[in-house]
C-alpha positions as CSV (number, residue, x, y, z in Angstrom):
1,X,70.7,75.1,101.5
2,X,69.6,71.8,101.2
3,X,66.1,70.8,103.1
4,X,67.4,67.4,103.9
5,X,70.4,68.6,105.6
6,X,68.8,71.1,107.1
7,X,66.1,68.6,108.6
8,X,68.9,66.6,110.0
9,X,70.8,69.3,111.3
10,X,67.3,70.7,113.1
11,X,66.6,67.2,114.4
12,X,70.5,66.9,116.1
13,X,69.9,70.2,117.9
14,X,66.7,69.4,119.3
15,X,68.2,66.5,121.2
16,X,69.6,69.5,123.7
17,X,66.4,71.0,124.0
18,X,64.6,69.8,127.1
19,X,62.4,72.5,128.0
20,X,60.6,75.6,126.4
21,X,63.5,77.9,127.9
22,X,66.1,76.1,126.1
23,X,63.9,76.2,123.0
24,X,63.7,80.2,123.6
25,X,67.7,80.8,124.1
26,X,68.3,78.6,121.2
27,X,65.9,80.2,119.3
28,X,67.5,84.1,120.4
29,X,70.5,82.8,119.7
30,X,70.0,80.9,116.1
31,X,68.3,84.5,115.3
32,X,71.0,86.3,116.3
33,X,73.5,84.1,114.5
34,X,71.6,84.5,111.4
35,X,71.2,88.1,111.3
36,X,74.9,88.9,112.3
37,X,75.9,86.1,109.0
38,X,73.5,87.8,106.5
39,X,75.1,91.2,107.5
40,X,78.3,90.3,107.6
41,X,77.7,89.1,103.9
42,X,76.4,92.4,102.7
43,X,79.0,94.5,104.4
């Protein structure tokens, strides 16, 4: 993936995050999103 899109992409959905429990339920759910992807593209 490209780092520059990423960045951007990171930036735009920090803009939601307006406390440290936001920051911790996004971050449980970008992990869980990943994991589920990656699996699903091994299965």
């Amino acid at each position: 993936m490209d780092e520059k899109k990423l960045k951007a992409l990171a930036a735009e959905l920090a803009k939601g995050l307006k406390t440290e429990a936001d920051l911790n339920q996004f971050s449980r759910m970008l992990t869980k999103l990943t994991v589920e992807t990656a699996l699903d593209a091994f299965a």
